[in-house]
TORZAKOL-31157 format. One record per residue (C-alpha): residue number from 0; residue in one letter; z, y, x negated. Coordinates in nm, 2 decimals. Layout:
TORZAKOL-31157
[NUM,A,[Z,Y,X]]
...
end
This chain:
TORZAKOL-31157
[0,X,[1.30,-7.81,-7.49]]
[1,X,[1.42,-7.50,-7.61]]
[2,X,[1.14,-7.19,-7.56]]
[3,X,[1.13,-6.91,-7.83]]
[4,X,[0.99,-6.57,-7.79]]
[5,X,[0.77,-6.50,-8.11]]
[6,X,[0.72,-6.17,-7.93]]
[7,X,[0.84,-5.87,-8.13]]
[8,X,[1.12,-5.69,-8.03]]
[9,X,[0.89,-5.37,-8.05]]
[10,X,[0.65,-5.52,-7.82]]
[11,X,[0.92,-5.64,-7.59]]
[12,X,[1.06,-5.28,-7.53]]
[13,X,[0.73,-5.12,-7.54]]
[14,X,[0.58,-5.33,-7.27]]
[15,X,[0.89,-5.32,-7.04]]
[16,X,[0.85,-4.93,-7.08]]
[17,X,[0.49,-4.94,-7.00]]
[18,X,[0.60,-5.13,-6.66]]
[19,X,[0.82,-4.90,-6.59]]
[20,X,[0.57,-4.58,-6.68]]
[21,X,[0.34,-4.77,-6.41]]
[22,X,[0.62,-4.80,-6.16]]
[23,X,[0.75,-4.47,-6.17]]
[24,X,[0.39,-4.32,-6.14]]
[25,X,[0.29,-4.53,-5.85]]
[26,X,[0.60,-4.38,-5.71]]
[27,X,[0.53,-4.03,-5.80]]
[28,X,[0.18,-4.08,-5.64]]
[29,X,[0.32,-4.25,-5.31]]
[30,X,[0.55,-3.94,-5.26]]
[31,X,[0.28,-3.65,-5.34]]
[32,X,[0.06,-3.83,-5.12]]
[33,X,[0.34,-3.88,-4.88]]
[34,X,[0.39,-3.45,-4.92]]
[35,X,[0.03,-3.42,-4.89]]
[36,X,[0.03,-3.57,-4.54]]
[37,X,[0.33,-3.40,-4.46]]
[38,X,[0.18,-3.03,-4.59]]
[39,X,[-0.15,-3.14,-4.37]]
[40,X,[0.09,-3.18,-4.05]]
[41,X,[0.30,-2.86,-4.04]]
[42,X,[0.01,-2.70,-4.17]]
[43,X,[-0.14,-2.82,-3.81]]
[44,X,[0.17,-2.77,-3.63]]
[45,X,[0.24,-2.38,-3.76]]
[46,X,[-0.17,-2.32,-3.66]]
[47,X,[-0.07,-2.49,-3.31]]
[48,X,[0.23,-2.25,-3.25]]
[49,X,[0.02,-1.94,-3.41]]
[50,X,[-0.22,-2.04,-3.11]]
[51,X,[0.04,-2.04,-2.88]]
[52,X,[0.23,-1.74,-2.98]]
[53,X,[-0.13,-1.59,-2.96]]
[54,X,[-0.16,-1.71,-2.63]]
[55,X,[0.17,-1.57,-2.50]]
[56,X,[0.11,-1.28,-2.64]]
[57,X,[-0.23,-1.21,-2.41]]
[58,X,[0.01,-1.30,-2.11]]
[59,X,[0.25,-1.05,-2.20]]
[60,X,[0.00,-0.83,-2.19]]
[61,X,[-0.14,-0.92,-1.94]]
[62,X,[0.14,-0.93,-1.67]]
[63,X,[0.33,-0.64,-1.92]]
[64,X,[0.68,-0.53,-1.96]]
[65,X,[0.80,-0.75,-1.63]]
[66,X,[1.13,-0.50,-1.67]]
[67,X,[0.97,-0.22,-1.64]]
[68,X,[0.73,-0.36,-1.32]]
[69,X,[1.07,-0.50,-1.18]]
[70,X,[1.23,-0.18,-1.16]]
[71,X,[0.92,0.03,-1.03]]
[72,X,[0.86,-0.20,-0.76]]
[73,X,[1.21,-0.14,-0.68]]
[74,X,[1.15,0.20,-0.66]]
[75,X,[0.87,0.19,-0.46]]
[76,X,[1.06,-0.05,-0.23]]
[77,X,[1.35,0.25,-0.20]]
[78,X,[1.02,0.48,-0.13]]
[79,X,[0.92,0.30,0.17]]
[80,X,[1.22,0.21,0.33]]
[81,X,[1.30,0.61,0.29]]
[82,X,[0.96,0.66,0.44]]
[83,X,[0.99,0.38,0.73]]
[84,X,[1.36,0.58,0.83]]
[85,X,[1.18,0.86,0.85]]
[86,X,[0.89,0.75,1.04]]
[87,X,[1.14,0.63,1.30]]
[88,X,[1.29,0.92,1.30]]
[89,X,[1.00,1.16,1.30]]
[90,X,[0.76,0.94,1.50]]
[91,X,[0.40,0.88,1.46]]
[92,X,[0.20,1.15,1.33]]
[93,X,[-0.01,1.27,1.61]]
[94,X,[-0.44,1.27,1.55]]
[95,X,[-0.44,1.67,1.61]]
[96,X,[-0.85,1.68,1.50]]
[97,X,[-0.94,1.37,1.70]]
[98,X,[-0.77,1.53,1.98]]
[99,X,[-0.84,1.90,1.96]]
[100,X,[-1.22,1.74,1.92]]
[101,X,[-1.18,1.59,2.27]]
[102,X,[-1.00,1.90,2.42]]
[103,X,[-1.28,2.13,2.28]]
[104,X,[-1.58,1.88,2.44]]
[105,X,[-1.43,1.95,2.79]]
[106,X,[-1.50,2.33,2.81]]
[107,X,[-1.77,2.48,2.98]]
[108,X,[-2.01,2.68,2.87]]
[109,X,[-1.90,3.06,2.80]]
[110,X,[-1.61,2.92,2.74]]
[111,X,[-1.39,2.97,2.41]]
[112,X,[-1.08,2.89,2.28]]
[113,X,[-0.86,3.14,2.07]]
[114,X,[-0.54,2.93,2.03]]
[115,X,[-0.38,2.61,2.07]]
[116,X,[-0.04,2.50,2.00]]
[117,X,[0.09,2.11,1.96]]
[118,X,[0.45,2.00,2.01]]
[119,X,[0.55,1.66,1.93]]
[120,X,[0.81,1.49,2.20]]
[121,X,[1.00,1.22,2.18]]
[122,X,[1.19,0.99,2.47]]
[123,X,[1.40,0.70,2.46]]
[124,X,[1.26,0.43,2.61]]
[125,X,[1.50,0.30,2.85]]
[126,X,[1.64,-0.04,2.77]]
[127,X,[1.54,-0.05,2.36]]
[128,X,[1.86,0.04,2.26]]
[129,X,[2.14,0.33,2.25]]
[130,X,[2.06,0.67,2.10]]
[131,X,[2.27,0.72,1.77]]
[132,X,[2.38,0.38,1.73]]
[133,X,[2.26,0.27,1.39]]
[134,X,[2.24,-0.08,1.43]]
[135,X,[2.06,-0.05,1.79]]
[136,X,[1.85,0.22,1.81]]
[137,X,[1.60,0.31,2.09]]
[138,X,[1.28,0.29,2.05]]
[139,X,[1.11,0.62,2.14]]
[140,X,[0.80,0.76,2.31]]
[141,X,[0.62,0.96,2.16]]
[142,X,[0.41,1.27,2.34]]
[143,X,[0.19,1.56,2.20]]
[144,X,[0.22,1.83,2.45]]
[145,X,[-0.08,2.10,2.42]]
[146,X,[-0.07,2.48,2.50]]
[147,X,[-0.42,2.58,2.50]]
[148,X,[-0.50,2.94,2.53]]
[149,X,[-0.90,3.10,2.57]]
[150,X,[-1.12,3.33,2.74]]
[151,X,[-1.39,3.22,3.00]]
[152,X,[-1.62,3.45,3.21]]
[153,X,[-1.42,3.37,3.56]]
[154,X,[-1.20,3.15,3.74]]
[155,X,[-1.43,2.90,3.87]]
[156,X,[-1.52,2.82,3.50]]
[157,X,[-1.17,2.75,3.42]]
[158,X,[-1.09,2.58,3.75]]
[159,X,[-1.42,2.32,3.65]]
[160,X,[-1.24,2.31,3.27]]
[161,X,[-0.92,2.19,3.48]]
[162,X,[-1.06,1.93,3.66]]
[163,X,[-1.24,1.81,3.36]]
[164,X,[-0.94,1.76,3.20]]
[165,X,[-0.72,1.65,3.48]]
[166,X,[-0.99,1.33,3.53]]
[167,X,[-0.95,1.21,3.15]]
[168,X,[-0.75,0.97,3.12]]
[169,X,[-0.64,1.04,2.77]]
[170,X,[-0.46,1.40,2.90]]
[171,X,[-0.17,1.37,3.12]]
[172,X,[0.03,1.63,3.34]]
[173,X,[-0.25,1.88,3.32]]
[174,X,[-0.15,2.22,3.47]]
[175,X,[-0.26,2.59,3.46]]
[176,X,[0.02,2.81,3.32]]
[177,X,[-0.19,3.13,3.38]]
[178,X,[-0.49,3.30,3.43]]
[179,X,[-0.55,3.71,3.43]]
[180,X,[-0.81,3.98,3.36]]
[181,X,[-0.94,4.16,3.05]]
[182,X,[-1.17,4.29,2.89]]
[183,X,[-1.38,4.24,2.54]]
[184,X,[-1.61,4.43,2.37]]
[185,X,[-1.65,4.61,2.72]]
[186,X,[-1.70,4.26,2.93]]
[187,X,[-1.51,4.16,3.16]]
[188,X,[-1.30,3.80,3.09]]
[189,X,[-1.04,3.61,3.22]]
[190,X,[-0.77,3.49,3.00]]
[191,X,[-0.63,3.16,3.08]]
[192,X,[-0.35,2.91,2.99]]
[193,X,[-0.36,2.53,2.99]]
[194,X,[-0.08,2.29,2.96]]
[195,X,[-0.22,1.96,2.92]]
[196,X,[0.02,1.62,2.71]]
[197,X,[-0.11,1.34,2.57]]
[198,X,[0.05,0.97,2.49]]
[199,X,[0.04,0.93,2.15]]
[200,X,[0.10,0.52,2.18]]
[201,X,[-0.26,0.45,2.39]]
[202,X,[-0.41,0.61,2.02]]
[203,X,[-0.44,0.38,1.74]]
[204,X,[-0.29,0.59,1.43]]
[205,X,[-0.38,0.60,1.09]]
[206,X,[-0.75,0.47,1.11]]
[207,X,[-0.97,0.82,1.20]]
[208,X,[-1.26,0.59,1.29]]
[209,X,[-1.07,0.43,1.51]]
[210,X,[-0.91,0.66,1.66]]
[211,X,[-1.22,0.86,1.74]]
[212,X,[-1.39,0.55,1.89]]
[213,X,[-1.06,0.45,2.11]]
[214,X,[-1.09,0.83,2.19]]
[215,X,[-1.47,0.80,2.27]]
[216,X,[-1.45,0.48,2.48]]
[217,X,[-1.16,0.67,2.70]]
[218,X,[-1.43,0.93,2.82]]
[219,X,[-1.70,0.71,2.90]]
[220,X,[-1.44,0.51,3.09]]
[221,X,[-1.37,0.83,3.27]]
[222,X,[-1.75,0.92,3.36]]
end
């Protein structure tokens, strides 16, 4: 049996257009809430790297311009390499307070000092190496020799001064250069001249508290 559509043609198109209204809006809604979503996740993702950018940010500011501490380090490398040459070459700075302290605590009284010179010597050590050859040199020993001029009321003062000295054992090679006459402010003096040297490697350098105390515990060890 045959069917017939009583429908009018009108109403034919009309509600195939409303189908199609209803189709393409369910699409238009499927792909705005489609960019929604997508909006919502770079929005997250652009916050995420704004974090991180933050983040590296306080770390570069933190460590700073990595350059700039590269090539001062450098520097300072350069520095102390020029400084440790030199210290090899130089030696040791000598303590001259420490030890002017201790030369000083050994006269007697009416004694006085009016001048004291310091010379810095320095020995191969035999065996360390060969003097001038760069990639093997010596190792040296380092002495302060002391020339220690003053005035004392007579020769047995001097003589005790002398044997002070002599039984430290932080002075070595003691010896009396001189001793004369004179007179000040109408009193008569002697004038005198010690020569005394001192190893510089039995004294712990660079620490003044320690070298005062390894200075201190050398008397008593000599009383």
């Amino acid at each position: 049996m045959k069917k017939v559509n009583l429908l009018p043609r009108w109403y034919i198109h009309e509600r195939r257009d409303r189908r199609l209204f209803r189709t393409r809006l369910f699409l238009i809604c499927c792909m705005a809430a489609v960019m929604i979503v997508w909006k919502i996740g770079d929005d997250q993702y652009l916050a995420k790297l704004a974090a991180t950018a933050g983040e590296l940010h306080e770390q570069q500011a933190i460590v700073g311009n990595l350059a700039t501490e590269l090539s001062d380090r450098r520097t300072f490398n350069t520095k102390l390499k020029q400084l440790a040459a030199d210290y090899r070459e130089l030696g040791q700075p000598a303590p001259s307070f420490e030890l002017l302290q201790q030369i000083h605590n050994e006269l007697t009284p009416g004694m006085a000092l009016t001048a004291v010179a310091m010379d810095i010597k320095k020995d191969p050590v035999a065996g360390s190496g060969n003097v001038g050859d760069k990639s093997n040199p010596p190792r040296y020993r380092h002495t302060a020799v002391f020339r220690i001029d003053g005035i004392a009321p007579d020769d047995q003062v001097i003589a005790q001064m002398v044997d002070r000295l002599t039984h430290n054992p932080l002075f070595l090679d003691v010896s009396m250069n001189f001793t004369k006459p004179d007179v000040l402010r109408g009193v008569v003096i002697r004038r005198f001249q010690i020569r005394l040297s001192v190893d510089l490697e039995r004294i712990p350098i660079g620490d003044p508290d320690a070298t005062m105390q390894a200075l201190v515990e050398q008397n008593q060890h000599a009383t």
